[in-house]
N, C-alpha and C positions, 0 to 999 in steps of 0.2 A: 504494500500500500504506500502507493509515493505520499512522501509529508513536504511540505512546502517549506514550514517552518524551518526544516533542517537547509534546505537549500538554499532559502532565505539568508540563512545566519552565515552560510557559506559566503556570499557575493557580500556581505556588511562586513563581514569579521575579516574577508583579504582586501577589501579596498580600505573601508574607514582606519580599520589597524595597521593590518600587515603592509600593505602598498605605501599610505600613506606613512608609516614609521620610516621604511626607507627611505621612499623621498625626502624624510627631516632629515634622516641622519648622513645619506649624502649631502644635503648644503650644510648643516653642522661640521662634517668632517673638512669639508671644503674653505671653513672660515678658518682651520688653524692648518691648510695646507698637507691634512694626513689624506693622504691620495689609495692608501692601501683600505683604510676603513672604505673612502668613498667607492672602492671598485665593490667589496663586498656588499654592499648596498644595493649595488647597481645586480650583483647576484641573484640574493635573493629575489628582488625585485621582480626580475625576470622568470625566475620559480615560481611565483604570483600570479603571474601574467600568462605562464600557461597553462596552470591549473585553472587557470577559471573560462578563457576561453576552449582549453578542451573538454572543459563539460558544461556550457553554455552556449558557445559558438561565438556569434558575432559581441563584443562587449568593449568597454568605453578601452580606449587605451591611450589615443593621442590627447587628448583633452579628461583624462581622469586624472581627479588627485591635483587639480589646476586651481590656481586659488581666483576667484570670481565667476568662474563657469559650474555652474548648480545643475544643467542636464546636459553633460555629455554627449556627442554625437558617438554610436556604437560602429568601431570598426569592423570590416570584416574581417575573418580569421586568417587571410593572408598577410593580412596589414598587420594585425598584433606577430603574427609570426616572423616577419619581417622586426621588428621592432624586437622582438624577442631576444635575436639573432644581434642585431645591434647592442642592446643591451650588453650582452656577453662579453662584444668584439672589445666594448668601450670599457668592460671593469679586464679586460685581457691587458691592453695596451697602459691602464693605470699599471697592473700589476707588476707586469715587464718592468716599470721603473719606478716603480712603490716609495712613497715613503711615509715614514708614519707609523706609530706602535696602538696598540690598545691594550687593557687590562684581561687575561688572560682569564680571571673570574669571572669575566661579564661575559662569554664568549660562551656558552655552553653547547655548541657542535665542536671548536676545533681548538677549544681553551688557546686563542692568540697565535699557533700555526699560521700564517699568513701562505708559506707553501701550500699547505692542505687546500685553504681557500680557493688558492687558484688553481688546483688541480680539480676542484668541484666544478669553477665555471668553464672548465673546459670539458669536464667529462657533462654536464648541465649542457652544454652544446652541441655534442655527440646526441643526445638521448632528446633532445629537439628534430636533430636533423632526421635521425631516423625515425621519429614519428610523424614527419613529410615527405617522408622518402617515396611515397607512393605515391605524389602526387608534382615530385621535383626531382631533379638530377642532383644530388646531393653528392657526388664521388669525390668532386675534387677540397670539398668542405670536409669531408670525414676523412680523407687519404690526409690531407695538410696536418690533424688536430692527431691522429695516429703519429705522425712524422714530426710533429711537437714534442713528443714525451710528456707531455702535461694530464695525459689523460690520467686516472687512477690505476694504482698500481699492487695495489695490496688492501686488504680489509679495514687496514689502517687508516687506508685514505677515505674511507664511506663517510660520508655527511649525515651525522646522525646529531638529534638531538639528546641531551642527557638530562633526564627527570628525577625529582626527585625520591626517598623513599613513602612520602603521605602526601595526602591531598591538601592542598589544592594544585600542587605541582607533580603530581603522579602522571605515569603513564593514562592515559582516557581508555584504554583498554582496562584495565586494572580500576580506574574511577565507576566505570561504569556498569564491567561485571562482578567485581568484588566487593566496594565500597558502595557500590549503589544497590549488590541484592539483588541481580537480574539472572537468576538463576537459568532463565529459561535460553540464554546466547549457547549455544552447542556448534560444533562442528558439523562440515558439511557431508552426507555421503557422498557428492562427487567427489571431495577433497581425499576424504579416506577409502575411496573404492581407486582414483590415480592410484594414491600413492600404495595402497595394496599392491595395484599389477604389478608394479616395480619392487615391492618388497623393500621399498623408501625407508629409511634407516630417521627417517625424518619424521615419519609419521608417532612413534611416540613422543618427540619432541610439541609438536603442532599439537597433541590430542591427548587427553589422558582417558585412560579405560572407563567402562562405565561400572554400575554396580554387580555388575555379572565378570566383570576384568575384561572384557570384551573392547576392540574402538569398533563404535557402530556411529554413523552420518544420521545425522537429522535426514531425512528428503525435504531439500529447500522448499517452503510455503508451508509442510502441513501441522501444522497446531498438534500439539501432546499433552496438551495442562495435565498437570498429576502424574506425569513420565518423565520429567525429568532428568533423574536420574538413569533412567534407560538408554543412554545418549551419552556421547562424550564431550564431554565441557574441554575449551581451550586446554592448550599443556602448562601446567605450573610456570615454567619461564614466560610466556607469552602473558598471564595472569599478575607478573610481578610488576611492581610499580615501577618497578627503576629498567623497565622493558623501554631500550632506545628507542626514538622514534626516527625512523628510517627517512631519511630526506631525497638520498640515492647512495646504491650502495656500488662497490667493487663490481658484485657478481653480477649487477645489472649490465654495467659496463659491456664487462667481458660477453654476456650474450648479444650486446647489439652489436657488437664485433663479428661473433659469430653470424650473425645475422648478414652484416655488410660484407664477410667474406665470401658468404653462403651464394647472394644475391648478386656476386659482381661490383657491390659499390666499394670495396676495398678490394687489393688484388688477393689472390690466396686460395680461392677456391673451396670447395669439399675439404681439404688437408690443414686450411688455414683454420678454415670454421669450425672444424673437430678440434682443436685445440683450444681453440677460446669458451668454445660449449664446455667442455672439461673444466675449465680453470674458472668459468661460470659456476658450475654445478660444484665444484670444490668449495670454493669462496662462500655459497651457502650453508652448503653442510658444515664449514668451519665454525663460521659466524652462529649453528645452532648449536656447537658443540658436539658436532658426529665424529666420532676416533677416526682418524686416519685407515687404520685396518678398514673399519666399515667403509670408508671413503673408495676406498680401490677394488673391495668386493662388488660395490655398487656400479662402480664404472668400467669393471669386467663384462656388467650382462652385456650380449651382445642385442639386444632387447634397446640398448639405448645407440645403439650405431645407427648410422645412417652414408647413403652415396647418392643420394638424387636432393635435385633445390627442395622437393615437395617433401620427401620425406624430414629436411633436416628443418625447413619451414614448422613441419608438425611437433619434432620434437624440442626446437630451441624454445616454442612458442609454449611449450604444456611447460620447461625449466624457467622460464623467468615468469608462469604464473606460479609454480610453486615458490620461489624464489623471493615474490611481494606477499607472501605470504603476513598478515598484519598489516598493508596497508591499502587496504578497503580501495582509494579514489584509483588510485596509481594501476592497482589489477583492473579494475575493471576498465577504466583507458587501455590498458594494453591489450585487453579481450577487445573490445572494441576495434582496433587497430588491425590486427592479427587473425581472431576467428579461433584463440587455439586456448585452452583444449573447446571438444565442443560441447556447448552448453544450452540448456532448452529454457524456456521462462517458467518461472517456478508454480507451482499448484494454486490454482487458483488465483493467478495474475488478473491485476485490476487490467493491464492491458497485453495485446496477444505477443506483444516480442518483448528481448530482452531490452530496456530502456538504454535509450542513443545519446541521451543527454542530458540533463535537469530543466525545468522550467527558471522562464527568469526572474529573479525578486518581485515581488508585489511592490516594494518602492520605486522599483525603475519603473511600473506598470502606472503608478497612482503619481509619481511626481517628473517621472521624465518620457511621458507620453505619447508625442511625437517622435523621437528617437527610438522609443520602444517598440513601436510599429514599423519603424522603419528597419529594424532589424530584423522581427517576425517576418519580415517578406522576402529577407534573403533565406531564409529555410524554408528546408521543400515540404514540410508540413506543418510551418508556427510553429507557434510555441507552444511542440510538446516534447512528450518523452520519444518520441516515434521519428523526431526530424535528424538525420546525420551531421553530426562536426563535418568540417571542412574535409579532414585527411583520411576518412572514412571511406573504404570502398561500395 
C-alpha cells in the first residue's frame, strides 16, 4: 500500500535538509578558502540529486535551494543528470588541489580522510554513469575514472555512515524494528529461496531462524498476525544499532565494473568481468563477516560462472541485489535499472506492476503548481507509481 506520507518526507527531508545543508556548507567552507570541505559538499550534494530524481523523475534542480525563487521550475532527468555529473567533475578538480582541514569528529563517514572522500566522488561517478549507460555512450567516462585510480579500492574505502549505539542516533533499521516493537518486519522468501539455491553462506547473516530453527520468507504482501514468529526476522547484525548505513560501498563498485566489462563499456571482456564479479561478491561476504574458507567454497560453485553478456547480465545483476542488501531505495533502483533477479508484484498489490517510481510531494502539488504539471506531462503516465524514470528500459 503506497503511503504518501513516506514519500513526502522523502522530497522535504533531501531538499529542505540534506541539499540545502550543503549548499550552506559549501559557501561557508568557501569564506575561509577550505576548498576540500567545499568539494565534499559538492558530493554529497550530488548523492541528493540522484536519489530523488531517480525515484521521482523530473525534479527542481537548476533553481532548487535558490534563495528568492519559492517554485522551482522541475528539470528533466537528463538535465539533473547532466548536473549530477558536473557536480562530481567540480568537487574532483577542488580535490586534485585541496586545501583545507576539518574536525575528524564531525565527519562520521570518513572521520576527516579527505582521500576516502575523493575516492567516493569518483566511485559516486562511476555508479551514475552506469545507471545511464543505457541510454548514453558512457565508455570513455568510465575507461578515464578506471584509469584514474581514484575509484575504491578496498572495503575500506565504502562510504558508510556510523551510528550511534541508542536512539535517536541508531541505525533506522534497528529504531524501527527493535526500538519501535515492529515485530511483524521478516525477511523475504525470495531473498531466502536466492540465496538457498546458492547455499549463500550469507543467508544466516541476513536472517535469523525462526521458532522451529528453520529460515522460512515471509511471501511478500500476505498478512500472518499471530505468526510471527513463524518467519524469520532480520539477522542480529542487521538488527544492531551501530549497523552502518551504506552510502556506497566497494563491492558495489567492483560489480558495475563487472558490468562495464561484461557490456563492452570498459575493455576486458567475459575475463575482465569475472574478476570484478568475484572481488564484488568477496567484498560482500567480507563486509558480512563470511570466513574466507566459506568465501572460496562459495565461489567454486560452478553454479555462479558465467560466458555469454546475458548470462553474466543475470548473475552480476541477482550479486549487487544481494549485495544492497539493507538498503531499501538503492535495491530497488537497481531492480528497476537491470530486471534482475526476477520479481513479481506482491499479493495483493494496490497496483498491477512492481512501482517505477514514487509520486511527487503534495507540496510541490499545492504550492508549486504550474511547475508540477508541467513535469507530470513529461511522464508517460503522470504522476504515478506506473510512469518510468528517464534510464529505464
Amino acid at each position: 500500500t503506497p503511503r504518501r506520507a513516506v514519500m513526502n518526507s522523502v522530497w522535504t527531508n533531501l531538499y529542505a535538509s540534506s541539499i540545502a545543508e550543503c549548499k550552506a556548507a559549501y559557501e561557508l567552507a568557501g569564506t575561509t578558502g577550505n576548498t576540500n570541505l567545499q568539494a565534499i559538499s559538492l558530493v554529497l550534494e550530488a548523492n541528493n540529486f540522484q536519489i530523488l530524481t531517480d525515484i521521482f523523475g523530473p525534479v527542481p534542480f537548476n533553481e532548487a535551494v535558490v534563495p528568492g525563487i519559492t517554485k522551482p521550475v522541475h528539470d528533466t532527468e537528463e538535465v539533473v543528470y547532466d548536473g549530477i555529473l558536473d557536480l562530481l567533475d567540480q568537487a574532483e578538480a577542488l580535490f586534485a588541489n585541496g586545501s583545507g582541514e576539518f574536525t575528524a569528529t564531525a565527519d562520521f563517514i570518513y572521520q576527516g580522510d579527505v582521500a576516502k572522500w575523493r575516492k567516493f566522488g569518483a566511485s559516486l561517478k562511476l555508479k551514475a554513469l552506469m545507471r545511464i549507460s543505457g541510454k548514453r555512450n558512457v565508455s570513455a567516462e568510465v575507461t578515464a575514472l578506471v584509469n584514474s585510480g581514484l575509484l575504491m579500492s578496498s572495503n575500506d574505502d565504502s562510504a558508510q555512515l556510523a551510528y550511534t549505539a541508542s536512539q535517536p542516533d541508531a541505525n533506522p533499521i534497528y529504531e524501527t524494528i527493535v526500538y519501535g516493537n515492529r515485530a511483524e518486519y521478516k525477511v523475504s522468501s525470495v531473498l531466502v529461496d536466492e540465496l538457498n539455491q546458492l547455499s549463500d553462506p550469507r543467508l544466516g547473516v541476513f536472517a535469523q531462524v525462526n521458532n522451529a530453527g528453520a529460515y522460512v520468507g515471509n511471501v511478500p504482501g500476505v498478512e500472518n498476525p499471530g505468526n510471527y514468529n513463524g518467519f524469520s526476522s532480520p539477522g542480529e547484525d542487521y538488527l544492531s544499532p551501530t549497523l552502518p548505513g551504506v552510502l556506497l560501498s566497494y563491492a558495489q563498485v567492483e560489480l558495475y565494473l563487472a558490468e562495464a566489462a561484461l557490456t563492452g563499456i570498459i575493455p576486458g571482456g567475459v575475463p575482465t568481468a569475472d574478476t570484478h564479479y568475484r572481488n564484488g561478491i568477496t567484498a560482500n561476504m567480507e563486509f558480512n563477516g563470511v570466513s574466507s574458507t566459506a568465501i572460496a567454497t562459495y565461489l567454486s560453485q560452478p553454479s555462479l560462472d558465467f560466458t555469454s553478456v546475458v548470462a553474466g547480465k543475470e548473475k552480476i545483476g541477482l550479486q549487487m541485489w544481494f549485495a544492497l542488501y539493507g538498503q531499501g531505495i538503492e535495491s530497488w533502483t537497481e531492480w528497476r535499472r537491470t530486471g534482475q533477479p526476477a520479481l513479481s508484484p506482491v499479493v495483493d498489490a494496490q497496483i498491477s506492476v512492481i512501482p517505477k517510481r514514487f509520486y511527487y510531494s503534495t507540496d510541490s502539488q499545492n504550492f508549486n503548481q504550474a511547475n508540477y504539471q508541467a513535469a507530470v506531462a513529461l511522464l508517460d503516465n503522470g504522476d504515478t507509481m506506473l510512469s518510468k524514470v528517464w534510464w529505464m528500459n
